[in-house]
Every structure is written in structure tokens, then in C-alpha cells.
C-alpha positions as CSV (number, residue, x, y, z in Angstrom):
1,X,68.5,133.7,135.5
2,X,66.5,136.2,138.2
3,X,67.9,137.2,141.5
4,X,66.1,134.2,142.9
5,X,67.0,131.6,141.0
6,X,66.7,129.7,137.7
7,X,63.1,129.0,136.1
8,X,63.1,125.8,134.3
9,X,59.6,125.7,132.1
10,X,56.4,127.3,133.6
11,X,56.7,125.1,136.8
12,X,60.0,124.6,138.2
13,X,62.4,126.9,139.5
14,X,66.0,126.1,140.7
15,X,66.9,128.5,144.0
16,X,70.5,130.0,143.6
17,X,72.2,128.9,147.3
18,X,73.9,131.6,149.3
19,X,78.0,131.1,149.0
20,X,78.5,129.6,152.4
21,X,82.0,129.7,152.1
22,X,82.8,133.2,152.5
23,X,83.8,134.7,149.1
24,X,84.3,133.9,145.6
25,X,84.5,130.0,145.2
26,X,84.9,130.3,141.6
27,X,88.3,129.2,140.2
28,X,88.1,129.6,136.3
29,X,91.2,127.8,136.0
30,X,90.5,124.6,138.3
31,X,87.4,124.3,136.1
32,X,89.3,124.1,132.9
33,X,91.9,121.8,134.2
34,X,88.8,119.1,135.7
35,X,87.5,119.7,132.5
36,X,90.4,118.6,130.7
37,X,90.8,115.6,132.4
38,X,87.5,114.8,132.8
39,X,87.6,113.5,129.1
40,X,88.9,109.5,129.7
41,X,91.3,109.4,126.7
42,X,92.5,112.6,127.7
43,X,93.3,111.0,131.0
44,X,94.2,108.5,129.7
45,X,96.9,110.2,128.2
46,X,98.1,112.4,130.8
47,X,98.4,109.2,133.2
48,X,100.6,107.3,130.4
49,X,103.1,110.6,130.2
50,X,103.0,110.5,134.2
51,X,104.3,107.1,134.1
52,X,106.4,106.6,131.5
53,X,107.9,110.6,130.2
54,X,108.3,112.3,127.4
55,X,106.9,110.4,124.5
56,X,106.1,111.8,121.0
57,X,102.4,111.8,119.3
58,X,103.0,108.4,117.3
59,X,104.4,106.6,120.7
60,X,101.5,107.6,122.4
61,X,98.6,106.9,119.6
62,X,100.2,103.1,119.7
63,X,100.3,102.8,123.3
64,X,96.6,103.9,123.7
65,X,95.0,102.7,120.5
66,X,93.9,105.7,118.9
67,X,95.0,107.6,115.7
68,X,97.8,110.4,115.7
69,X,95.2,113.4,115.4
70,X,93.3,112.2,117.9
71,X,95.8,112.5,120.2
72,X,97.5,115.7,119.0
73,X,93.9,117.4,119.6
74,X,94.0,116.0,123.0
75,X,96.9,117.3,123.9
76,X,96.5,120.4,122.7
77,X,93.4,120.8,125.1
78,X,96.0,118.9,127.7
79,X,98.7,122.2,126.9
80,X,96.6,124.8,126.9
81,X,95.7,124.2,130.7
82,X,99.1,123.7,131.9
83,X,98.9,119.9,132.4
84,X,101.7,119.1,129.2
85,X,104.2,120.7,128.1
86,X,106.2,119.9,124.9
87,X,109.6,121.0,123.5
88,X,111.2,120.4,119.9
89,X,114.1,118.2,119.6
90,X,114.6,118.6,115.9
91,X,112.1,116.1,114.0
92,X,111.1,114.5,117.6
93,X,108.5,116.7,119.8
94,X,108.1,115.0,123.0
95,X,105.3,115.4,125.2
96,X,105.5,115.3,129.1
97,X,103.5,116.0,132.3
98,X,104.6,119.9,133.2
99,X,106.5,119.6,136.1
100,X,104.2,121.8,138.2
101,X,101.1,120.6,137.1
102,X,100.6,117.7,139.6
103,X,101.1,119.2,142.6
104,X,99.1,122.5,141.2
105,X,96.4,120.2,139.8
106,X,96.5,118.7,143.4
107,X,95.8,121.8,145.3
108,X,92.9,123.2,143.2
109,X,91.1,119.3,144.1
110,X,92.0,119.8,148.2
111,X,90.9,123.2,148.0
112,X,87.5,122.3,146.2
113,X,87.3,119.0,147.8
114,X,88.8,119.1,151.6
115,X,86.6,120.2,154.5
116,X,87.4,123.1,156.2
117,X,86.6,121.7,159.0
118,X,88.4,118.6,159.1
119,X,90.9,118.2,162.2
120,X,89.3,120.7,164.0
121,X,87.0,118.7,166.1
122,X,86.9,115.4,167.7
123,X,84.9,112.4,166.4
124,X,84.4,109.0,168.3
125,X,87.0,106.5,167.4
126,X,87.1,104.9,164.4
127,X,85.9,101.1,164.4
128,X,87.2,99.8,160.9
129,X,90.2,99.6,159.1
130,X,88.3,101.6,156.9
131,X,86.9,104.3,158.9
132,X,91.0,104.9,160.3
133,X,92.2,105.5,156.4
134,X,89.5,107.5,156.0
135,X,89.7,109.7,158.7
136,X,93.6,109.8,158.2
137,X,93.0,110.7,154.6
138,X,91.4,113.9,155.7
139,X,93.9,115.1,157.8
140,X,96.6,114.9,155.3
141,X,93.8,116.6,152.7
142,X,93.6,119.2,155.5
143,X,97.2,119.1,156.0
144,X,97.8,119.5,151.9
145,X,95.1,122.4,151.5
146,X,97.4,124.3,154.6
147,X,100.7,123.2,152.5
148,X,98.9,124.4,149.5
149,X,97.6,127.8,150.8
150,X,100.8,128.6,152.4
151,X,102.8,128.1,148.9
152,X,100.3,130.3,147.4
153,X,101.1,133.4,149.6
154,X,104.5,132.7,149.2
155,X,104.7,132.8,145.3
């Protein structure tokens, strides 16, 4: 890839985009964690141990329909981003969501996902039902990212 951009063939080339958001937007760990999860079983799976707890590999390959090894690989990709964590119990090895995975997991998505923006100015009312979740759902994505962001200087 040149300064300018990407050249795809002899005809087309991509323009790289100026950063418009005022320093690094890269976040090697959000990527690997949306990664992760944006495999369905492996979703799957991670949504199963948020709702029912610690459950070994066999409990798990039943509930979902899929073979033993299938799952251990999954959760292995599932561990090694922080999303599951496990702990021996003699023969039994249950799996569970880590507990600071969600709200972690949560942050990295409102800090991709939320408009900086949102909040700040005025729109005309809403006319739905709709159109009032919606906007409501952005102030408490703004409200999260601010949560979020405030945690993060703390730590």
C-alpha cells in the first residue's frame, strides 16, 4: 500500500481516509474480541455460558449440537481474548463468562460504535415510538462510553 492509498489491479485504487477522529482508533484487542465472537457457534457459546454458568466441554457440546473438540477449540479462541475463563475442579473443568468481560466487551462496542456527538445538540422531537427508543438509546450509549472512559482513567 502507497501513501495514497491501495491499488487494486491496473485500474482501481482505494484512497486511505484521513483519521477524523483525532488519534489512533486502532484497538488490537477490541479487534480480536469482535473477532471472536463474530464466529456464530462461538457466540453461540459464550451466550449459553452467560445464561446458564459454568458448564463443562461435554454439557456444552450437548446443549449446542456439536462435538467436544469442536467446542474445546472454540473456547480456546473464546480464552485467549478474555471472554471465558476456566478453573479445574478435579476431573470437572468448568467454563464461564469472565466476570469482566461483558462490561469490558461493552465498552470497546460504545467506544467504536457511539457518536461523539450524541447529546450534544438538539434535534426536533421525535414522532415514533421508535424514533424516542432510538434517540434514548444514544444517550445512554453516550452515557456508557463517559462511564466507560472514566473507569479507564481510574484503573
Amino acid at each position: 500500500m502507497g501513501g495514497d492509498g491501495l491499488t487494486i489491479g491496473s485500474r482501481y485504487t482505494i484512497k486511505r481516509l484521513p483519521n477524523r477522529f483525532g488519534g489512533n482508533v486502532r484497538d488490537p484487542e477490541a479487534t480480536e474480541v469482535f473477532k471472536a465472537l463474530s464466529v456464530p457457534s462461538r457466540m453461540e457459546i459464550f451466550t449459553l455460558l452467560k445464561r446458564e454458568g459454568p458448564l463443562p466441554v461435554k454439557e456444552i457440546a450437548e446443549a449446542l449440537g456439536m462435538t467436544a473438540p469442536a467446542v474445546s477449540q472454540h473456547l480456546k479462541v473464546l480464552r485467549n481474548v478474555g471472554l471465558v475463563s476456566a478453573k479445574r475442579q478435579g476431573y470437572w473443568i468448568p467454563y464461564e463468562v469472565d466476570p469482566s468481560a461483558l462490561p469490558d466487551c461493552c465498552g470497546k462496542l460504545v467506544k467504536i460504535c457511539a457518536c461523539p456527538s450524541c447529546g450534544k445538540r438538539k434535534e426536533a422531537e421525535p414522532t415514533s415510538e421508535i424514533d424516542v427508543l432510538l434517540n434514548r438509546r444514544e444517550e445512554l450509549l453516550a452515557e456508557l462510553q463517559r462511564v466507560e472512559s472514566k473507569l479507564e482513567s481510574l484503573r
